[in-house]
N, C-alpha and C positions, 0 to 999 in steps of 0.2 A: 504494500500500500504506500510506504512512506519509500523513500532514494535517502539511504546514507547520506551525509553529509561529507562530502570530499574535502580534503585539508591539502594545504600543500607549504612543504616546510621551505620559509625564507632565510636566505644566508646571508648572512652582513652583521659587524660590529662581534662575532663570537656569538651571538643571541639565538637561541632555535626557535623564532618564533613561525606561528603555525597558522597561518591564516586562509580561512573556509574561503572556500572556493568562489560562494558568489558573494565575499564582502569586497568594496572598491580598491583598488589601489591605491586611487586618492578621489577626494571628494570636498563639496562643495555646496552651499547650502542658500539661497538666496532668498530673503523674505518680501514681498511684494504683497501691500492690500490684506487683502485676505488669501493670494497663496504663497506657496513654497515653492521654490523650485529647486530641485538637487539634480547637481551635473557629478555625475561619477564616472569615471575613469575605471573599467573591469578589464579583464581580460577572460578567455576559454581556450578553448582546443583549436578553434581559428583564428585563433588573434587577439588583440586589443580593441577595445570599441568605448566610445564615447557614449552614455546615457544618461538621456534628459530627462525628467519627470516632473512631473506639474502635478503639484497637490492642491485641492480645492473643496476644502471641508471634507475629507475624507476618500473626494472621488482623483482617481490617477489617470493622467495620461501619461504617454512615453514614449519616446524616440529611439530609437538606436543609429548611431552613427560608424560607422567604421573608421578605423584610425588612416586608410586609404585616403578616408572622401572629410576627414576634418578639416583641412586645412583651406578646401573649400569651403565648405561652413565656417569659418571662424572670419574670413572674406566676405562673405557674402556680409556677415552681421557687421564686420568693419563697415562696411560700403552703407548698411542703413545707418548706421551709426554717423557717418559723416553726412547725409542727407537731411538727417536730422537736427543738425548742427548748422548745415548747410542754412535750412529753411526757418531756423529761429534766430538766425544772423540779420536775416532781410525783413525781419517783424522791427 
């Protein structure tokens, strides 16, 4: 019924520390209004991948992004991000 929880041991500083499989590598936590948004950094068996989550009183969305096509994305939101600067310049 239930899937084991897979561990996978990290090496660095002498330490064995042991960390489950679907916890982030790193993370991120943004509070906005009334939502959340956590951007985590995971990895699996294909790779690294970027995942976005939008909490909003309990309900989730979520993205996955691949560590291929981030830097795309990380552009793209550069580019609103100066339009938006752009268009409160001319106000």
């Amino acid at each position: 019924m239930f899937e084991e929880e897979e561990e996978e041991e990290e090496e660095g500083n002498g330490s064995e520390y042991k960390r489950r499989r679907d916890e982030p590598l790193y993370t991120e936590k943004i509070f906005s209004d009334r939502k959340v948004f956590f951007v985590d950094l995971k990895s699996n068996d294909r790779g690294r991948f970027l995942k976005i989550t939008e909490d909003v009183r309990g309900r989730r969305d979520t993205i996955m992004v691949p560590e291929e096509s981030l830097q795309e994305l990380i552009d793209a939101l550069q580019n609103v991000s100066d339009y938006l600067k752009n268009e409160d310049s001319e106000d």
